[in-house]
TORTI-307017 format. One record per residue (C-alpha): z, y, x; residue in three letters. Coordinates in Angstrom, 2 decimals, padded with zeros to 5 digits, m for minus. Each point is the difference from the previous one (the first is absolute). Layout:
[rec [Z Y X] 'ALA'] ...
//
This chain:
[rec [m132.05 015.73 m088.25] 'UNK'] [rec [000.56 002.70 m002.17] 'UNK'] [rec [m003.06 000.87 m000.92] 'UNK'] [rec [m000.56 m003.40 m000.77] 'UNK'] [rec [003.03 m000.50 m002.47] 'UNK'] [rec [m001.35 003.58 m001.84] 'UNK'] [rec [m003.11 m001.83 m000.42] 'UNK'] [rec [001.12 m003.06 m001.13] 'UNK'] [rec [002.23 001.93 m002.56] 'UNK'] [rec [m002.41 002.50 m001.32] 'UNK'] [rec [m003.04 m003.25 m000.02] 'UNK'] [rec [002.76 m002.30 m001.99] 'UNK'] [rec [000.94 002.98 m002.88] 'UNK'] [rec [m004.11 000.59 m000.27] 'UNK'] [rec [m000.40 m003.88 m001.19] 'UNK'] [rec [002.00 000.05 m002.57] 'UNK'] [rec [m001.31 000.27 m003.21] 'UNK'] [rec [m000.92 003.55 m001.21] 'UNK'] [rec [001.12 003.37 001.44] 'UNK'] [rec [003.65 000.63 000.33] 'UNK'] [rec [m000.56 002.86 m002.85] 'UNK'] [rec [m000.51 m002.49 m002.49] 'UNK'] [rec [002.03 m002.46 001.22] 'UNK'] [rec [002.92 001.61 m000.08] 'UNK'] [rec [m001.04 001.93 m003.52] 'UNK'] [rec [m003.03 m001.71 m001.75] 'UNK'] [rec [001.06 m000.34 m003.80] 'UNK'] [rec [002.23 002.31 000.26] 'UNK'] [rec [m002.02 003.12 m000.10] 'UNK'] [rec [m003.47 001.22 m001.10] 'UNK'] [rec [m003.33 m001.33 002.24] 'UNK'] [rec [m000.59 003.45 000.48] 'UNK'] [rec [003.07 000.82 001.28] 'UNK'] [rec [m000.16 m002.96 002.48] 'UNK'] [rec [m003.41 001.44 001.16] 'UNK'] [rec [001.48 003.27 000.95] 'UNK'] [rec [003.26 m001.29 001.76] 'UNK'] [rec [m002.47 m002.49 002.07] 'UNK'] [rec [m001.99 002.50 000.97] 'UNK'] [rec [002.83 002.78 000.60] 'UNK'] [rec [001.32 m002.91 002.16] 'UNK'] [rec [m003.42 m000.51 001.96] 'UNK'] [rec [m000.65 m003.90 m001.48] 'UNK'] [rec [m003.20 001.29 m000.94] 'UNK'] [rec [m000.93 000.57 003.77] 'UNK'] [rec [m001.61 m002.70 002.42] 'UNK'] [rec [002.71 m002.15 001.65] 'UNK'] [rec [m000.99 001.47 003.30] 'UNK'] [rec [001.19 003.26 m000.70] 'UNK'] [rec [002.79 m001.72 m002.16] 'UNK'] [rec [000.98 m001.97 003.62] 'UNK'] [rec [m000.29 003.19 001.99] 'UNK'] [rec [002.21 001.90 m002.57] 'UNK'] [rec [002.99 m002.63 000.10] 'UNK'] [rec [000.03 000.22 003.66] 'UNK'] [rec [000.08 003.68 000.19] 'UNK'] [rec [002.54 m000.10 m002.61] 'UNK'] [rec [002.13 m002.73 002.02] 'UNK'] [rec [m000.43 002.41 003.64] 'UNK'] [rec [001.67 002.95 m002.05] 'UNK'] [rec [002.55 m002.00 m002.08] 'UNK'] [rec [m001.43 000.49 m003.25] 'UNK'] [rec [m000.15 m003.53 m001.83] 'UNK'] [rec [m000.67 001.50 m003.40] 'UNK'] [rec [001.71 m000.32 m003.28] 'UNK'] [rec [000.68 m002.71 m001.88] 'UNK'] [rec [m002.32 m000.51 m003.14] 'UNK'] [rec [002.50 m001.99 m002.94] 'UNK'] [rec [002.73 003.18 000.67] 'UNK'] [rec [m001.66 002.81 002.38] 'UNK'] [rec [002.66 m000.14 002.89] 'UNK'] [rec [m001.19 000.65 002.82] 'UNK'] [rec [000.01 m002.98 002.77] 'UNK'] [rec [001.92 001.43 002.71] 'UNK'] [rec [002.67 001.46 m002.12] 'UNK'] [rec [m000.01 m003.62 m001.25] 'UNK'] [rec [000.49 m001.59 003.33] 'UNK'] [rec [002.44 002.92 001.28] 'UNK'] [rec [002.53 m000.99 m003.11] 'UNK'] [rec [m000.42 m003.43 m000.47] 'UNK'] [rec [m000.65 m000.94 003.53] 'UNK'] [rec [003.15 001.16 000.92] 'UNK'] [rec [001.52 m002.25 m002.15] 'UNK'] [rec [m002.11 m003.21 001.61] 'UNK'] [rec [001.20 001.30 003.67] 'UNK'] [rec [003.83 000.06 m001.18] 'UNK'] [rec [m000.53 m003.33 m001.09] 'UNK'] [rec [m002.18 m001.20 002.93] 'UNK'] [rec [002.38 001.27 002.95] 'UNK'] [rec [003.18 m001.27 m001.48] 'UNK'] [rec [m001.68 m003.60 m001.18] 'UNK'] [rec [m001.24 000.74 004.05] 'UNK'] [rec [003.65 000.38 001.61] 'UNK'] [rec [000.93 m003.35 m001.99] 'UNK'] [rec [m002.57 m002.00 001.10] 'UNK'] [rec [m000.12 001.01 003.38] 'UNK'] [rec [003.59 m000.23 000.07] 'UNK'] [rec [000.44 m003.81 m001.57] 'UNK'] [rec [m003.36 m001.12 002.24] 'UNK'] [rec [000.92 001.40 002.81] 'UNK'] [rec [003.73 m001.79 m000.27] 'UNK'] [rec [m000.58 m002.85 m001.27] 'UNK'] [rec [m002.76 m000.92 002.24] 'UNK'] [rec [001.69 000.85 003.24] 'UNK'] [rec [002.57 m001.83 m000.91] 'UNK'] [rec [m002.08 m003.10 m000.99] 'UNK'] [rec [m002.39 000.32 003.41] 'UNK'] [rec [003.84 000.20 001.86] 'UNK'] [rec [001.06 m003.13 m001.63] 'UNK'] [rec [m002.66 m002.33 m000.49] 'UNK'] [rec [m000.13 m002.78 m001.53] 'UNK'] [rec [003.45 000.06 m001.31] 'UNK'] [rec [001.45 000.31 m003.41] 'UNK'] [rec [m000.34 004.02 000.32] 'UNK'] [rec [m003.76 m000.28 000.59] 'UNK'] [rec [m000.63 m002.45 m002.44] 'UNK'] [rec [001.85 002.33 m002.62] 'UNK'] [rec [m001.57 003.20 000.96] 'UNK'] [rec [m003.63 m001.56 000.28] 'UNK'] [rec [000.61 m001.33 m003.58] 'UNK'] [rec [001.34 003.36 m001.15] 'UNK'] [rec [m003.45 001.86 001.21] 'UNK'] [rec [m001.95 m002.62 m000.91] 'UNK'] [rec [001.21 m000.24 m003.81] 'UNK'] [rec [000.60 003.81 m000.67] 'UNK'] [rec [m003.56 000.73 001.19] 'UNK'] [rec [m001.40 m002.83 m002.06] 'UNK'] [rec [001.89 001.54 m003.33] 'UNK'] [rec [m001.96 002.58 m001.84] 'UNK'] [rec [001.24 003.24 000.12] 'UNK'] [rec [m000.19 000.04 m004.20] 'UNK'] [rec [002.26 m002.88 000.22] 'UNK'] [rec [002.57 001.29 002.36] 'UNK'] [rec [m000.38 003.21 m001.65] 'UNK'] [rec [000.85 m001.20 m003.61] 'UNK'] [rec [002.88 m002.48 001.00] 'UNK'] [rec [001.46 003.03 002.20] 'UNK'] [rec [m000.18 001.77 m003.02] 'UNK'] [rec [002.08 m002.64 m002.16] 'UNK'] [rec [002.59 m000.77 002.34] 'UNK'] [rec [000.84 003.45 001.81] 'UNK'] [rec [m000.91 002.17 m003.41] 'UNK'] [rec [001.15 m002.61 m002.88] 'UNK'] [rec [001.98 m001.97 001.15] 'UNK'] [rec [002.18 001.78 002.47] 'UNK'] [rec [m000.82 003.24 m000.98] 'UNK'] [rec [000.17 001.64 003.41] 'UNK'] [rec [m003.29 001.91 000.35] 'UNK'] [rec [m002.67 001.48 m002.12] 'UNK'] [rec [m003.24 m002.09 m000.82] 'UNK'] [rec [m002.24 002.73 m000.41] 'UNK'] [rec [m001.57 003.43 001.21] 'UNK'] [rec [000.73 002.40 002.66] 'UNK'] [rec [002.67 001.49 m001.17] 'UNK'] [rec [001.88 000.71 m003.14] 'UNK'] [rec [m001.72 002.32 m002.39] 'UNK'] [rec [003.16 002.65 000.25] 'UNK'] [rec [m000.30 m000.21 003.66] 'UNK'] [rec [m003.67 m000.12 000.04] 'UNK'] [rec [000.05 003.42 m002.03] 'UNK'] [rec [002.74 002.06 001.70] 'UNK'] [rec [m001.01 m001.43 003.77] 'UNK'] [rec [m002.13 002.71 001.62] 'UNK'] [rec [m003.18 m001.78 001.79] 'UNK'] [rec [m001.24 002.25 002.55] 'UNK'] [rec [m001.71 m003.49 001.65] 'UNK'] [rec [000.45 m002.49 m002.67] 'UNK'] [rec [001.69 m002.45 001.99] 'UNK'] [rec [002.92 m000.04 m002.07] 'UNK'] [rec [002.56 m001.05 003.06] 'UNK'] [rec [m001.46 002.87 001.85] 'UNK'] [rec [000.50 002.36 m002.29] 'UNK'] [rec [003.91 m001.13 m000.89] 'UNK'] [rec [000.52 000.36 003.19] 'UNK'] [rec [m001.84 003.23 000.54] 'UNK'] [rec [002.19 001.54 m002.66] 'UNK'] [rec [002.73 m001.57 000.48] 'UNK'] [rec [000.16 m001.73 m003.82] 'UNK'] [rec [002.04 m002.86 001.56] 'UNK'] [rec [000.60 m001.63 m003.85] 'UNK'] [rec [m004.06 000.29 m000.21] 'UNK'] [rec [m000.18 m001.94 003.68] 'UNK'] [rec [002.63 m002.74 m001.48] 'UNK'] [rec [m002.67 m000.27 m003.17] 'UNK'] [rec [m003.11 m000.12 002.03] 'UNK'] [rec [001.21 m002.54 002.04] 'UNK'] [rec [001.36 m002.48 m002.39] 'UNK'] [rec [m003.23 000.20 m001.70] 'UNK'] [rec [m002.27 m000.24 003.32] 'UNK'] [rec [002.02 m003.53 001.07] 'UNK'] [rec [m001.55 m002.61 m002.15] 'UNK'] [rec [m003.75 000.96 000.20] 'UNK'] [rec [000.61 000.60 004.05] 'UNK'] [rec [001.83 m002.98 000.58] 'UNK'] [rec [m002.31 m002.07 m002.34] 'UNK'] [rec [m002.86 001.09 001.80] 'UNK'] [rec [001.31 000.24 003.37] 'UNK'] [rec [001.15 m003.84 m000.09] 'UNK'] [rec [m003.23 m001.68 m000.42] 'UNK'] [rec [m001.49 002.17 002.55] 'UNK'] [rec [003.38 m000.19 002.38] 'UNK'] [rec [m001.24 m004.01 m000.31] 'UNK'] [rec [m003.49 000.82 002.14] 'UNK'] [rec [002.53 001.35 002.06] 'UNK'] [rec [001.84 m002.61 000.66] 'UNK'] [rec [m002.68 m002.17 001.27] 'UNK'] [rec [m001.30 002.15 002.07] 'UNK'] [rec [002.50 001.05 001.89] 'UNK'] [rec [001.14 m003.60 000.15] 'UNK'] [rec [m003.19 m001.23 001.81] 'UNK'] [rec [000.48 002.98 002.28] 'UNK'] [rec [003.21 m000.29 001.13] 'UNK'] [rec [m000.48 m003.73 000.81] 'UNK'] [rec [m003.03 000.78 001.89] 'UNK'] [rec [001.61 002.69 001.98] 'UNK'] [rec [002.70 m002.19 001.06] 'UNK'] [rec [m002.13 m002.45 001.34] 'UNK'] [rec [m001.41 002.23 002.44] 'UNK'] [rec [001.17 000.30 004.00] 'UNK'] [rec [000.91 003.19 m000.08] 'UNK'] [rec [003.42 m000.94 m002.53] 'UNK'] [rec [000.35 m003.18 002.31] 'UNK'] [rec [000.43 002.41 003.14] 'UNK'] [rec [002.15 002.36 m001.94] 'UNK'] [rec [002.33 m002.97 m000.77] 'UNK'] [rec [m000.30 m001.18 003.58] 'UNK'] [rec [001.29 003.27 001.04] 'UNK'] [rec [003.45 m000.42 m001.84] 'UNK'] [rec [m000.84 002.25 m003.00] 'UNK'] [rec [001.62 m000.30 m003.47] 'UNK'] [rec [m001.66 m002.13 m003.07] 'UNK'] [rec [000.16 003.48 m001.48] 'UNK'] [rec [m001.44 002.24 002.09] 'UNK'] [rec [m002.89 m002.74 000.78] 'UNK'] [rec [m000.44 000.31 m003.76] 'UNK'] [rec [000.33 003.54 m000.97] 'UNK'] [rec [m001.35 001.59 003.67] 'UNK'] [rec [m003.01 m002.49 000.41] 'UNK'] [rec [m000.80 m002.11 m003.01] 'UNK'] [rec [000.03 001.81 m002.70] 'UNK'] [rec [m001.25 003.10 001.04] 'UNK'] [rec [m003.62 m002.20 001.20] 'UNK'] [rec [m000.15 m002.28 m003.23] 'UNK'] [rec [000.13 003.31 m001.82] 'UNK'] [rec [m003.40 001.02 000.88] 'UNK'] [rec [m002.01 m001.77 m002.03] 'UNK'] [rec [002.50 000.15 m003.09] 'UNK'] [rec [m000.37 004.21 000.29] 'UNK'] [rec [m003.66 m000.24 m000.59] 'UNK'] [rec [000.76 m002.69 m003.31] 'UNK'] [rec [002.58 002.67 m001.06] 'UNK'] [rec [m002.48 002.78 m000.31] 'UNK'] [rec [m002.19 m001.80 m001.39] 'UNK'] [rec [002.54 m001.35 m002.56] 'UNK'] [rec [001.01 003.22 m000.80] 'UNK'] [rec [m003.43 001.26 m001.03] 'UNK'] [rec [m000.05 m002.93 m002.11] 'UNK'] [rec [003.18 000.94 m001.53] 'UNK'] [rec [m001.32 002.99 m001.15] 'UNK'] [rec [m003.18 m001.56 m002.21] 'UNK'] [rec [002.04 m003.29 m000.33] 'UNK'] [rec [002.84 001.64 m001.70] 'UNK'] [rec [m002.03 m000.38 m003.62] 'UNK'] [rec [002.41 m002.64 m001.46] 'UNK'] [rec [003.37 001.42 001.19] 'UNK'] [rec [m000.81 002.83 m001.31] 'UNK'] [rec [m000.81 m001.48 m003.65] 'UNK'] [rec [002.97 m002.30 m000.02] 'UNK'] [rec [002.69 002.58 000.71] 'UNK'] [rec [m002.18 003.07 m002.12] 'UNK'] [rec [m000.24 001.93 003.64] 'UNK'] [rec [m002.20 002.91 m000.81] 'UNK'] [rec [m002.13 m000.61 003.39] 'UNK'] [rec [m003.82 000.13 001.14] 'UNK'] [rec [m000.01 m003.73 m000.99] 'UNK'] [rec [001.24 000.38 m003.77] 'UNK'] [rec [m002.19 003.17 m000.35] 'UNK'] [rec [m003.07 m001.97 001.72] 'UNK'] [rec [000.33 m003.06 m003.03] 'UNK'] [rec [000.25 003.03 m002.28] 'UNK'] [rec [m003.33 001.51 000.89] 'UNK'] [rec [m001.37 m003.42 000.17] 'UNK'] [rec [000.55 m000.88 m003.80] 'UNK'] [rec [m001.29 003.50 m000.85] 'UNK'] [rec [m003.07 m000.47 002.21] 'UNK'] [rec [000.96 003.04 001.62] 'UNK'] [rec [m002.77 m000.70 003.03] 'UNK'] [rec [000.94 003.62 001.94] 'UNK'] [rec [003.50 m000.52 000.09] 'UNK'] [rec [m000.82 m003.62 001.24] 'UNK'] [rec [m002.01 001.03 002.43] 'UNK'] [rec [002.46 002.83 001.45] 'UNK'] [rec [002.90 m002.48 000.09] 'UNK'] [rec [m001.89 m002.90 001.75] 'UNK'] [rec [m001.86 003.06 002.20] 'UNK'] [rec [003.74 001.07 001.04] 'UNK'] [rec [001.07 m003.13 000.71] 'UNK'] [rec [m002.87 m001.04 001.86] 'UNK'] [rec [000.41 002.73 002.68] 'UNK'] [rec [004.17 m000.62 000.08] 'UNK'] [rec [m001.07 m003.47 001.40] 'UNK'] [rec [m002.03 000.98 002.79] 'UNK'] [rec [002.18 002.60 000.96] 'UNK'] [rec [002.73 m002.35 000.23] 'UNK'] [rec [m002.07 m002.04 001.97] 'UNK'] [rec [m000.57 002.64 002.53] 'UNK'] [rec [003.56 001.14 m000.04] 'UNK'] [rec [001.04 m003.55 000.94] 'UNK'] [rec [m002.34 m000.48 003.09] 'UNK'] [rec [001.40 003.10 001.23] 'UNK'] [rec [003.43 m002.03 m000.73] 'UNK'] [rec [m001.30 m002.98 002.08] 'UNK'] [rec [m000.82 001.76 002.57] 'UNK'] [rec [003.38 001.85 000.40] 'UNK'] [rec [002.00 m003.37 m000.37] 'UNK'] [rec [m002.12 m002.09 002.48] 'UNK'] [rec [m001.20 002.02 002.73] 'UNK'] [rec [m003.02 m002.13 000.98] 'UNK'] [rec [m001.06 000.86 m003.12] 'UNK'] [rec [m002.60 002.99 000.81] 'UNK'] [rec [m002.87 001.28 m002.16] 'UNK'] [rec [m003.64 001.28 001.64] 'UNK'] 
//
């Protein structure tokens, strides 16, 4: 699979009109200029070798640098990626935390007013686009109440004197203790999170919904009432813990969504992640930094897939892999 996606990657930035050299420069400096940064870059060479050379380059962690502003790729990813996976495990917590909630609670009482509200709740903040939510967020908790910050990761005083050992800013507050930084950070990291976290927190809620109900049809929840045990414990003790099986492997594969899908959070609130910085390199027709960022991304997703068999099979035991 990964080999595959490298391919596909390194096949879709060769169709693209022209060589990334003069995409990403063409008109703005001399032809024989161009021909000598091509070539320095090995675009002159047959895209065999070109292939081979990308993989090699990919085994050893060396993506390159990026044409429109020399940066190398990595250093790239290791900045603003950090930023992305702030975002993408808090906007995580919230929507496993509203799914996971709201649809036990709906599978527990179905059919009643309390399902009917929380399957219209996941149903319409999963339909809204995350623009949307993101701009009228924006007006009513930044304008017009004026209780959090609409924009960035930080403020630009804390974002200066904050030392960034990881560059995940709520790491690093609390790493050095810079508990007014931490109070900064976190205002600023609650509307993109929650805006993003919502509309996935509504796939969520379906999910688990369908679970639940499907567990609790089952004889082994009849027997456990039969034997005089609580509505809780049937819940908690058998239910949930079966209906979550299928819902881990969604979450994982949410989460490596999150991570690519995180493009237009990151542009509504200004958030200075891989998604903003991919757009960037996209209007420049910066084809190397494209290609490292979707090449990154790429093998995030199938190791979260991995990761989350391994998850399956430690949350169902008749789960086993051969």
């Amino acid at each position: 699979m990964v080999l595959l996606l490298l391919s596909l990657v390194f096949i879709l930035m060769r169709v693209a009109p022209g060589d990334p050299i003069s995409a990403a420069l063409g008109g703005r400096l001399p032809q024989e200029e161009l021909d000598r940064r091509r070539a320095a870059a090995g675009y002159d060479r047959p895209l065999l070798i070109q292939y081979f050379d990308y993989l090699g380059g990919v085994a050893t962690g060396d993506l390159g640098s990026t044409v429109s502003d020399n940066r190398p790729v990595t250093g790239l990813i290791r900045q603003n990626g950090a930023a992305t996976l702030e975002l993408t495990i808090a906007a995580m917590v919230i929507a496993v935390g509203v799914g996971i909630l709201v649809g036990l609670v709906s599978g527990r009482f179905r059919e009643t007013p309390i399902d009917l509200t929380g399957r219209l709740f996941g149903i319409m903040i999963y339909a809204a686009p995350i623009f949307f939510l993101g701009f009228l967020a924006q007006l009513v908790f930044g304008k017009w109440l004026g209780l959090l910050p609409t924009s960035g990761r930080a403020s630009p005083v804390v974002t200066f004197e904050l030392d960034t050992p990881t560059n995940l800013f709520v790491l690093d507050s609390i790493i050095t203790g810079n508990w007014s930084a931490l109070s900064d950070v976190l205002k600023h990291l609650v509307l993109p999170a929650a805006t993003l976290g919502l509309v996935i927190g509504g796939v969520f809620i379906r999910l688990v919904r369908v679970n639940v109900l499907q567990t609790l049809q089952g004889d082994y929840i009849e027997a456990a009432r039969a034997r005089g045990l609580t509505e809780r414990r049937v819940m908690f003790g058998y239910a949930f813990k079966n209906a979550l099986v299928p819902v881990i492997t969604v979450m994982g594969l949410q989460f490596a969504l999150l991570l690519s899908g995180a493009v237009l959070t990151e542009q509504t609130f200004n958030w200075p992640g891989l998604g903003a910085e991919l757009v960037r390199y996209l209007d420049n027709r910066d084809y190397i930094a494209v290609q490292g960022i979707i090449t990154f991304i790429a093998l995030i997703v199938v190791t979260i897939s991995v990761v989350i068999d391994f998850v399956n099979a430690w949350v169902d035991p008749r789960v086993r892999y051969k």
